[in-house]
C-alpha positions in Angstrom: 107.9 123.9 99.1 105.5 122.0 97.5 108.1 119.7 95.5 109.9 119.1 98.8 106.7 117.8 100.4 106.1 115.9 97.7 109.4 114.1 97.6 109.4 113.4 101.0 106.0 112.0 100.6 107.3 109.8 98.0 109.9 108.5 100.3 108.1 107.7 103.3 105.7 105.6 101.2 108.3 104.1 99.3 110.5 103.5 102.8 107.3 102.7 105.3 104.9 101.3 102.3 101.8 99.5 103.7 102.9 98.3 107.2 105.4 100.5 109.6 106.2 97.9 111.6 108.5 96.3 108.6 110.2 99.7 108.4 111.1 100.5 112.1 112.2 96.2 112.0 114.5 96.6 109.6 116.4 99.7 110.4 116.0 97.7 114.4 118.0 95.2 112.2 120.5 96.9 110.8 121.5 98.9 113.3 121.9 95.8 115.4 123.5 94.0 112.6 126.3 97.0 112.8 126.4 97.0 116.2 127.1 93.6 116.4 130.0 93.8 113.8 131.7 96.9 114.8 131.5 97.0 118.7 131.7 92.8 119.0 133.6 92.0 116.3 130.7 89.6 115.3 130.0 88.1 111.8 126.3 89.2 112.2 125.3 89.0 107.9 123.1 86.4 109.1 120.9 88.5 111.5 119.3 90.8 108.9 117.6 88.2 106.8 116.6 86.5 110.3 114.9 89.8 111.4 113.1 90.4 107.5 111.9 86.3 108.0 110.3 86.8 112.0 109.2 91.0 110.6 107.5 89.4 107.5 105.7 86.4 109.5 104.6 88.7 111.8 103.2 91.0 109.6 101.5 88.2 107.9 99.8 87.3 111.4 98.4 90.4 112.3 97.1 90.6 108.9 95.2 87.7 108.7 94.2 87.6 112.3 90.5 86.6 111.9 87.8 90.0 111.2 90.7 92.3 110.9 90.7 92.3 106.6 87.0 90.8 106.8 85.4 94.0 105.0 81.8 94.7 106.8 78.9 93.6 105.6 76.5 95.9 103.7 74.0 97.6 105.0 70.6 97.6 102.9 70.3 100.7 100.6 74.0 99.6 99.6 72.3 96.0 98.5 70.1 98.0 96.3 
């Protein structure tokens, strides 16, 4: 049981990594891209990168939204 947990461990971080948000866009992505081609009858290869570009500038956004990364200041035993 122990090697199962650990192998789905391994894929969640590999899959979901730092920021979920990427993950849940690009399975948003491809299930619109194969939506789009099967049900419309749409060449849709262009929507997948377009989704990666607008997930990854959003990601960079929230991450460098001003006193989110900033780390706190330290107190003053830690200055010692």
């Amino acid at each position: 049981m122990r090697k199962l947990r650990a192998f789905g461990a391994f894929w969640y971080d590999f899959v979901v990594g730092d920021d979920w948000r990427i993950a849940v866009g690009v399975v948003l992505g491809l299930a619109l891209t194969a939506l789009l081609v099967h049900a419309g009858h749409v060449q849709a290869w262009w929507l997948l990168p377009a989704v990666v570009i607008v997930g990854l500038a959003v990601s960079l956004h929230l991450a460098t939204r001003p006193g989110v990364a900033d780390p706190p200041e330290p107190t003053q035993t830690q200055r010692l």
